[in-house]
C-alpha positions as CSV (number, residue, x, y, z in Angstrom):
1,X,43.4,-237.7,-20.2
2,X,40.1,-236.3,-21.4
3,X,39.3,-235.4,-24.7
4,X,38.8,-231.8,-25.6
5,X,36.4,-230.9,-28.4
6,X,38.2,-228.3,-30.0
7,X,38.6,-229.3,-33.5
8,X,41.9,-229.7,-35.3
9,X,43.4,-227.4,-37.7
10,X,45.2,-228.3,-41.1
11,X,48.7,-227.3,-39.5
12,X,47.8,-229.6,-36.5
13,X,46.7,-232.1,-38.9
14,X,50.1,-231.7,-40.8
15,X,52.5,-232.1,-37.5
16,X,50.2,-235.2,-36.9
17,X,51.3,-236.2,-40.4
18,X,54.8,-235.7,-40.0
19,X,54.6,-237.3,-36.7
20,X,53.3,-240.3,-38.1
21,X,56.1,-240.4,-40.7
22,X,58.5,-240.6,-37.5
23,X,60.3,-237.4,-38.1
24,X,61.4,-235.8,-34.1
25,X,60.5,-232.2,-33.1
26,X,63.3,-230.1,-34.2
27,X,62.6,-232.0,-38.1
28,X,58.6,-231.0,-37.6
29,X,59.8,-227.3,-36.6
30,X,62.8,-227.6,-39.6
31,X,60.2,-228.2,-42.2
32,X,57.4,-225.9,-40.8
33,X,59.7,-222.9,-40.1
34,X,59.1,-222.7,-36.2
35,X,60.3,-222.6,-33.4
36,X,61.0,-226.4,-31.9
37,X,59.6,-225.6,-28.4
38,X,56.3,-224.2,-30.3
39,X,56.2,-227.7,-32.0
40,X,56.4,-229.5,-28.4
41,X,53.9,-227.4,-27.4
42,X,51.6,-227.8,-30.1
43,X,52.4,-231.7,-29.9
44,X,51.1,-231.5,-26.1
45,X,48.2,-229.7,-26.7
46,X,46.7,-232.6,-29.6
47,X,48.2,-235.0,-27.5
48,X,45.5,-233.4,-25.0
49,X,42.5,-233.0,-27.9
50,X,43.1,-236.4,-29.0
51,X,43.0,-238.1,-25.0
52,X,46.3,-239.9,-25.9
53,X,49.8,-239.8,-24.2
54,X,52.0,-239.5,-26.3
55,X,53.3,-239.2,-30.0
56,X,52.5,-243.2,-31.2
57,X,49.2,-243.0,-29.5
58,X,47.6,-239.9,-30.9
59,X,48.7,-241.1,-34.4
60,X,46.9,-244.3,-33.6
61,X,44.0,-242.3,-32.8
62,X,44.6,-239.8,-35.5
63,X,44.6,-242.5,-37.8
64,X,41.5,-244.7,-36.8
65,X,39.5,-241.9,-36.5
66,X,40.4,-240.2,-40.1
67,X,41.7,-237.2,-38.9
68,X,45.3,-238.1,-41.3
69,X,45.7,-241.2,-44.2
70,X,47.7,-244.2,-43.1
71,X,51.2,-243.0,-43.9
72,X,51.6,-246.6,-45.7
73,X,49.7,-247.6,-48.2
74,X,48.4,-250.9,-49.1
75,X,51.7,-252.6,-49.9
76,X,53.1,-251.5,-46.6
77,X,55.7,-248.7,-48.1
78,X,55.5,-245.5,-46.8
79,X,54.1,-242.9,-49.0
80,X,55.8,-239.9,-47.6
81,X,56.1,-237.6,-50.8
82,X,52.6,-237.9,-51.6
83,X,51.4,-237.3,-48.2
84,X,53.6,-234.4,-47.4
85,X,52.5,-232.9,-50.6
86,X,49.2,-233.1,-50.1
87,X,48.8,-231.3,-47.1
């Protein structure tokens, strides 16, 4: 896929979050108030903007490239509260 230069928003950045944190579609769309087929769509379309294929891979990306914090912090247990919170 290749990378589109459009840069990401803050609810982008938070559905990145969430998907980081392992939580499926219909949780992301839950918690954000939306409709879950407006979440898959949204995940496609940073799936596209990041040049990844799918969820694990744009976190990867997402991650290495500081777009969202490592959802685990240095002793290896997530730190879901205080990400979620944050954002």
């Amino acid at each position: 896929m290749r990378r589109n230069r459009k840069p990401i928003g803050e609810r982008d950045k938070k559905i990145l979050l969430m998907m980081s944190l392992g939580m499926t579609q219909q949780e992301m769309a839950d918690d954000l108030f939306l409709n879950k087929f407006v979440i898959h769509r949204r995940c496609t379309l940073l799936y596209e903007r990041l040049g990844a294929s799918n969820a694990p891979s744009a976190v990867a990306i997402a991650i290495a490239t500081g777009l969202i914090p490592n959802p685990y912090g240095s002793d290896g247990l997530p730190v879901l509260d205080q990400l979620l919170e944050a954002s």
